[in-house]
C-alpha positions as CSV (number, residue, x, y, z in Angstrom):
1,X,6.8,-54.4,-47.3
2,X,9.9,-52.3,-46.0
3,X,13.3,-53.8,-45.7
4,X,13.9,-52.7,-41.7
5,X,17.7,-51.6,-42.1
6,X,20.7,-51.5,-39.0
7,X,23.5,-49.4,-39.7
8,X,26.7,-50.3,-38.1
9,X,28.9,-47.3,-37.6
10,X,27.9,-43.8,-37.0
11,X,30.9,-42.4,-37.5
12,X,30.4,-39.7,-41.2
13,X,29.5,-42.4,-43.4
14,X,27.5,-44.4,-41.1
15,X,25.2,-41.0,-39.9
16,X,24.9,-40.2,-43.8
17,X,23.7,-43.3,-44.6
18,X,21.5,-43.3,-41.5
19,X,19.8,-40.2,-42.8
20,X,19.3,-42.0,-46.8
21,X,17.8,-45.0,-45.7
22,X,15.6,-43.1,-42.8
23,X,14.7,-39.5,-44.9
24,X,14.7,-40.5,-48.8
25,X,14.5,-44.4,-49.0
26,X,10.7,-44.8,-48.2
27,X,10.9,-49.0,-49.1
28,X,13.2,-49.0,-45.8
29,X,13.2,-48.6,-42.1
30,X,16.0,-47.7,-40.3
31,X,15.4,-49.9,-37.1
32,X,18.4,-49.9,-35.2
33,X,21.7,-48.0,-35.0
34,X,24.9,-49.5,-33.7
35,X,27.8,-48.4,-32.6
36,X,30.7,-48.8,-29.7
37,X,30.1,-45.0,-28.6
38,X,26.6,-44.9,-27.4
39,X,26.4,-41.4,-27.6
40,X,27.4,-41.4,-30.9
41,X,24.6,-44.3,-31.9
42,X,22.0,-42.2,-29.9
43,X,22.5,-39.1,-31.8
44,X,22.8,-40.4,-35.2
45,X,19.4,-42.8,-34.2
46,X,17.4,-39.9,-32.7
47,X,18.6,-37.7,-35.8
48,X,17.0,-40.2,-38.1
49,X,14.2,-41.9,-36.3
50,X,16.0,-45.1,-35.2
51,X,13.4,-47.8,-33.9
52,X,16.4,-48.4,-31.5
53,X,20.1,-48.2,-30.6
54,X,22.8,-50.4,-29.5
55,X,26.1,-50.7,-29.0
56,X,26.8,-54.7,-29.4
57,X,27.2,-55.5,-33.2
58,X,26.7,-59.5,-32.8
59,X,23.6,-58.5,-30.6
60,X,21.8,-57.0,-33.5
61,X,23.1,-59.3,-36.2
62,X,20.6,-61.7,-33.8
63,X,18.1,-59.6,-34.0
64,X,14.5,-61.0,-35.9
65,X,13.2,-57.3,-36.6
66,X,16.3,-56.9,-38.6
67,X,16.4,-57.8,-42.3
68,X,19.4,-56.4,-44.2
69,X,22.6,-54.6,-42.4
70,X,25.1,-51.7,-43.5
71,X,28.4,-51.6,-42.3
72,X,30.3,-48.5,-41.9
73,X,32.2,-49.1,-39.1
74,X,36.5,-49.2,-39.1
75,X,37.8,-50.7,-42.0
76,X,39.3,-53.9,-39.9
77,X,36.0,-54.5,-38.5
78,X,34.5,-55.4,-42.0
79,X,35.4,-59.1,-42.9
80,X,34.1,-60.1,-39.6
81,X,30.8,-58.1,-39.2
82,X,30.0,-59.1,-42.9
83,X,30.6,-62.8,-42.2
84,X,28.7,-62.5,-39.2
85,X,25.4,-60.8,-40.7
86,X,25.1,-63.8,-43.9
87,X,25.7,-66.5,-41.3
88,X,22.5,-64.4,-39.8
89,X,20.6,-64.5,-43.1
90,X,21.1,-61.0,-43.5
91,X,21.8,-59.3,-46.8
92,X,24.5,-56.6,-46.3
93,X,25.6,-53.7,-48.0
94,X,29.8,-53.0,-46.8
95,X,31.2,-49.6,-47.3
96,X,34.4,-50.1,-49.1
97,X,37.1,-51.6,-48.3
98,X,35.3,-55.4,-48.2
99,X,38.1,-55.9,-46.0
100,X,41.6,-54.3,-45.7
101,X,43.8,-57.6,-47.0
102,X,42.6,-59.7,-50.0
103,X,43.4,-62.9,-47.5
104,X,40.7,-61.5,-45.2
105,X,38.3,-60.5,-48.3
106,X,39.1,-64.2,-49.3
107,X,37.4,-65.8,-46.0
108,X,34.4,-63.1,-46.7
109,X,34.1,-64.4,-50.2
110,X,34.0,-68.3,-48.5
111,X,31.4,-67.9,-46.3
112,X,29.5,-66.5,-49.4
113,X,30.3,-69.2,-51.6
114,X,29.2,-71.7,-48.8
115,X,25.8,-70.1,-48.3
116,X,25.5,-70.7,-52.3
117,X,23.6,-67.2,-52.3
118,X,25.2,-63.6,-52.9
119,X,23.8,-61.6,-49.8
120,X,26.7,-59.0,-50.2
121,X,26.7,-56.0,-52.1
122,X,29.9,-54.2,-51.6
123,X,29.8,-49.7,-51.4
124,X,32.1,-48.7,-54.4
125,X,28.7,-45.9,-55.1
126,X,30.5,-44.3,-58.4
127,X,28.8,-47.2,-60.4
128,X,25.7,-45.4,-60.0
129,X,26.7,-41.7,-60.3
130,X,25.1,-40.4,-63.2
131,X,28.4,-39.0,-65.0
132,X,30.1,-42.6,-64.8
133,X,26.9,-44.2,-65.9
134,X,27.1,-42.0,-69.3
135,X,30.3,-42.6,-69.6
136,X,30.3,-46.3,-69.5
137,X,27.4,-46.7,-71.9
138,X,28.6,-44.1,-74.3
139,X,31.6,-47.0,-74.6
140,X,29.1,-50.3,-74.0
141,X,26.9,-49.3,-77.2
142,X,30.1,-48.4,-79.4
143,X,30.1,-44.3,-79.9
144,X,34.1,-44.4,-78.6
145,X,35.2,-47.0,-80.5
146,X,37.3,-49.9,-78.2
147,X,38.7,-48.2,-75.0
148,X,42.4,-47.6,-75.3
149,X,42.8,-45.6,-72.1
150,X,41.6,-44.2,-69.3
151,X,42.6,-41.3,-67.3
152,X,41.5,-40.9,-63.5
153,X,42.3,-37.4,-61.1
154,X,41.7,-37.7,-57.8
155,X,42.2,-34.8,-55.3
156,X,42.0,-34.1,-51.5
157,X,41.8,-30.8,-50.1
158,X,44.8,-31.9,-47.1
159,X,46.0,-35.0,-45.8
160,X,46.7,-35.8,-42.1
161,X,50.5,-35.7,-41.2
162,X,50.4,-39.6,-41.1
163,X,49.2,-40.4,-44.4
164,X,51.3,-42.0,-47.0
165,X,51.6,-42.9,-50.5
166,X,51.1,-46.8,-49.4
167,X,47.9,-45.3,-47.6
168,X,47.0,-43.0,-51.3
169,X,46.4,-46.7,-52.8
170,X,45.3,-48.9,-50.5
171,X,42.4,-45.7,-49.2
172,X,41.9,-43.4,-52.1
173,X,42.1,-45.1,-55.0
174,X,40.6,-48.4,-55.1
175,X,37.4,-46.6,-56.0
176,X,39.6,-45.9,-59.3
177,X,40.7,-49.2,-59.3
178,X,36.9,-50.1,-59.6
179,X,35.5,-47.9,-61.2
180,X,37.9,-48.3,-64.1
181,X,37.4,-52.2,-64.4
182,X,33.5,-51.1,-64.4
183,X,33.7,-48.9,-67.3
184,X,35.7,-50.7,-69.1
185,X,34.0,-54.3,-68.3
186,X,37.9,-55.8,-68.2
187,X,40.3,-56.9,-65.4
188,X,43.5,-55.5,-65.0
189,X,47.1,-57.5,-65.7
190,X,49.7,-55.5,-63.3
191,X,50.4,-51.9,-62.0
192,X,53.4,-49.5,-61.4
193,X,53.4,-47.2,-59.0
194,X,55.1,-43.8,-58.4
195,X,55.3,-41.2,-55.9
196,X,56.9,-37.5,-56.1
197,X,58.4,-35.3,-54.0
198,X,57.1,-32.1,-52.0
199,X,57.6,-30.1,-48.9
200,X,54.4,-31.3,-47.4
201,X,52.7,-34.1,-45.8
202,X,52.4,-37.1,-48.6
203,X,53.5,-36.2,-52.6
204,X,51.5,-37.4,-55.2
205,X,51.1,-40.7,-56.6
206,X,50.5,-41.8,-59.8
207,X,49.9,-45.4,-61.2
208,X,49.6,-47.1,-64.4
209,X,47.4,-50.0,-65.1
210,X,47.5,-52.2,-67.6
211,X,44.1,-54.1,-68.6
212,X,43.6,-57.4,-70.0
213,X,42.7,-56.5,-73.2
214,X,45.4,-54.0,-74.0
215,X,43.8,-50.8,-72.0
216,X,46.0,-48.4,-70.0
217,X,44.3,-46.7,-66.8
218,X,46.6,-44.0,-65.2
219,X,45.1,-43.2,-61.9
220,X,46.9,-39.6,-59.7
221,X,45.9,-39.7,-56.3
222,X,46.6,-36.5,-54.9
223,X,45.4,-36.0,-51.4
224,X,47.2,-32.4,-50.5
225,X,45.8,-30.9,-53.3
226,X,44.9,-27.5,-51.1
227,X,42.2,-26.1,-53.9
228,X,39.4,-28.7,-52.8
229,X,37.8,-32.3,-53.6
230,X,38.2,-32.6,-57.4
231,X,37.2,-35.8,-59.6
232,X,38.2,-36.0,-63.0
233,X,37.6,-38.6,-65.7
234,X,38.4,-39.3,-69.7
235,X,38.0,-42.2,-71.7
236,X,39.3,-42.4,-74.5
237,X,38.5,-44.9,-77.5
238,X,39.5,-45.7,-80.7
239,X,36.9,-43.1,-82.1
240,X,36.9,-40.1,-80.0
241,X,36.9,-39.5,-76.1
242,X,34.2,-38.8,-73.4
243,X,35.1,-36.4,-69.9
244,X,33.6,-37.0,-66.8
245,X,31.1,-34.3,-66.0
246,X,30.6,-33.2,-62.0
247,X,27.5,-31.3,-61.1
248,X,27.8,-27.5,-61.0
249,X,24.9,-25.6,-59.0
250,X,25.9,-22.2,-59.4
251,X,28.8,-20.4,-61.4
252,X,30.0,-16.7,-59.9
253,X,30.5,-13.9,-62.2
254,X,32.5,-10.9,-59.9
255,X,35.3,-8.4,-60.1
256,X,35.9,-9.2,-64.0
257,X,36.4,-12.9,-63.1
258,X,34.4,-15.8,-63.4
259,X,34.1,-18.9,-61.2
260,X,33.2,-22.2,-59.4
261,X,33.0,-23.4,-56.1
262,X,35.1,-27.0,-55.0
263,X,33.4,-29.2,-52.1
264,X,35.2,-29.7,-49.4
265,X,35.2,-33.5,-49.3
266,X,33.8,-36.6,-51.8
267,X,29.9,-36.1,-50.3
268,X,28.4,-33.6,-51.8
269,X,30.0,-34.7,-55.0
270,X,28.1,-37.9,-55.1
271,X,25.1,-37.5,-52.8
272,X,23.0,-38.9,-55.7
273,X,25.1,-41.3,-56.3
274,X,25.0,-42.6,-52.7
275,X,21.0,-42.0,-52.7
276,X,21.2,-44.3,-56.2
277,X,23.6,-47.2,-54.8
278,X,21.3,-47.8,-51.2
279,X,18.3,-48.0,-53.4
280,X,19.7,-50.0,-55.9
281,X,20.8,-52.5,-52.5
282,X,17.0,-52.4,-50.9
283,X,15.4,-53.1,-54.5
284,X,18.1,-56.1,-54.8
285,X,16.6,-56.9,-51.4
286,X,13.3,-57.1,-52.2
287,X,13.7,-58.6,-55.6
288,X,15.9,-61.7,-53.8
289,X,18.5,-60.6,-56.9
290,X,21.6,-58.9,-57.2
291,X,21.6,-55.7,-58.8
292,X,23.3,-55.6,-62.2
293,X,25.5,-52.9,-61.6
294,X,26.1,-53.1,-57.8
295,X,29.6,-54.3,-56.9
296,X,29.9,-57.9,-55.3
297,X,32.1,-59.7,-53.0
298,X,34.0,-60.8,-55.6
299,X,34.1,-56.9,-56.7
300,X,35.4,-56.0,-53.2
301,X,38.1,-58.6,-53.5
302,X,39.9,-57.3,-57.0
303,X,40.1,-54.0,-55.6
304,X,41.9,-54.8,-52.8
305,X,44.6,-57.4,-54.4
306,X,45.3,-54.3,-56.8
307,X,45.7,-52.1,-54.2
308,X,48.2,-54.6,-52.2
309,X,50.0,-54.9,-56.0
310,X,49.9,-50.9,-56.5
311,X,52.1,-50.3,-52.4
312,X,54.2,-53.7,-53.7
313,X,55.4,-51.7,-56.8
314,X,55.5,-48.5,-55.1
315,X,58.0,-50.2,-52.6
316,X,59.7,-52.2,-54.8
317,X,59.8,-49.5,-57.6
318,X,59.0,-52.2,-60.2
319,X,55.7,-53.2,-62.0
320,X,53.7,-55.3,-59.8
321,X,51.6,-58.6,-61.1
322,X,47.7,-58.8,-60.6
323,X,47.0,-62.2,-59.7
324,X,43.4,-63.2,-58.5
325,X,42.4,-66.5,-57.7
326,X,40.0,-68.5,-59.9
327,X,36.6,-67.1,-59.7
328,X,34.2,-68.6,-57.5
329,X,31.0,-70.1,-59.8
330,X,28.6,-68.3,-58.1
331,X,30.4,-64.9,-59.2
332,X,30.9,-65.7,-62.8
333,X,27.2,-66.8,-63.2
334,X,26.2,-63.6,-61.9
335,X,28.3,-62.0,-64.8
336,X,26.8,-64.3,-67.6
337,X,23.0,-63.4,-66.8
């Protein structure tokens, strides 16, 4: 039986993952499309073969003929939505950030608790790209030795004039910040922050983390980085090193020079990866289980308090604690199984 899917949001992640669930997902349906620009909802839903379209989140959320719902829409309408689809029953997959303040991932992770059922699956999608996957089990089955660092690079082709470094952290890198904790199956104990200087919109930053069993993560965020969207990784263990691979489809050879092409943005990069996570979320669905390696509410929450601590020691030029409340039961059984 298909999971019949609404997608809130049609802004660019909302029409991509329109076009997953409706042209390569066939154990889905993509019923309904929402968003506050009807235009916007009727071209995404016409584009993909939307059952319907609206424009009145809470309307759908009350819908029968809707089993499971992904939220793309603006980053402060997350906590909300996703509170409002697992009152509803519905199991719900929340592009990242789970909510922009951990306070407000906090109430999001209460209502969860209170259902005593994990309906929330939240969309940090590098867990299933197929370079990170290698990575993390070359280290899980003891090839590297015990993790002593990890090194993260991530670059933007241009930033808009407004962006800051406060925005590098609290944006960009959380899917560093989880990524890293993913690989490395530990949480982190505090983080310092720094930024450069440049003649342009927003300098680099760079941030150390240290993890709870003695690891260092060093994470640069560069979002001006002019040459195209780049995604590095090494890991480095006690008995050698692994380096994040990204998929090459074609290598020029001109002129006496050699070369490869850089995507413009993070999609093309890890199109499989989104293809992998949605699947992952539907099979979840239809299991009544939580994927193993999907990120959780709880998941959601740790990325956002270290991004709050990584703009707290950027502004205060001091390392910055990581402090997370006591975790909720229902999370740490999860993690046992």
């Amino acid at each position: 039986m298909s999971v019949r899917v609404g997608v809130i949001g049609a802004g660019i992640m909302g029409a991509d993952h329109a076009r997953i669930i409706a042209q390569d997902l066939p154990a889905a349906e993509l019923r309904v499309v929402c968003d506050a620009t009807e235009e916007r909802a009727r071209a995404v839903g016409e584009a993909n073969g939307a059952y319907d379209i609206m424009i009145d989140p809470m309307a759908m959320l009350a819908r029968g003929d809707v089993d499971a719902v992904l939220i793309a829409s603006p980053d402060e309408t997350h906590a909300d939505l996703t509170i409002a689809a697992i009152k509803a029953g519905k199991s719900v997959l929340c592009e990242k950030p789970l909510a922009p303040s951990s306070e407000e991932c906090l109430r999001v992770i209460e209502a969860e608790v209170g259902l005593g059922a994990q309906l929330i699956q939240t969309g940090f999608m590098r867990r299933f790209d197929a370079a990170y996957i290698e990575m993390k089990a070359a280290l899980d089955v003891g090839k590297l030795g015990r993790a002593v660092m990890m090194h993260n690079f991530h670059r933007n082709v241009e930033a808009p004039e407004w962006f800051t470094g406060q925005m590098a952290i609290s944006n960009s890198a959380p899917h560093e910040f989880d990524i890293a904790r993913y690989v490395l199956g530990s949480d982190f104990r505090s983080i310092s922050a720094f930024q450069g200087e440049t003649d342009g919109p927003v300098a680099p930053v760079v941030m150390v983390i240290e993890g709870a069993q003695g690891q260092l993560v060093t994470i640069e965020v560069n979002n001006n980085a002019a040459y195209g969207y780049d995604v590095r990784g090494e890991l480095v263990g006690e008995k050698g090193s692994i380096d994040l691979g990204s998929p090459v489809y074609a290598k020029y050879n001109l002129g006496l020079q050699s070369w490869e092409r850089f995507e413009e943005d993070w999609r093309p990069r890890f199109a499989g990866a989104y293809r992998a996570q949605n699947k992952a979320w539907l099979e979840s669905i239809q299991k009544e289980t939580p994927d193993p390696n999907a990120a959780d509410a709880w998941d959601g929450y740790y990325a956002t308090l270290t991004a709050e601590a990584g703009v707290e020691s950027l502004t205060s030029g001091v390392r910055a604690k990581i402090d997370p409340i006591e975790m909720p039961q229902v999370y740490a059984d999860r993690r046992r199984r």
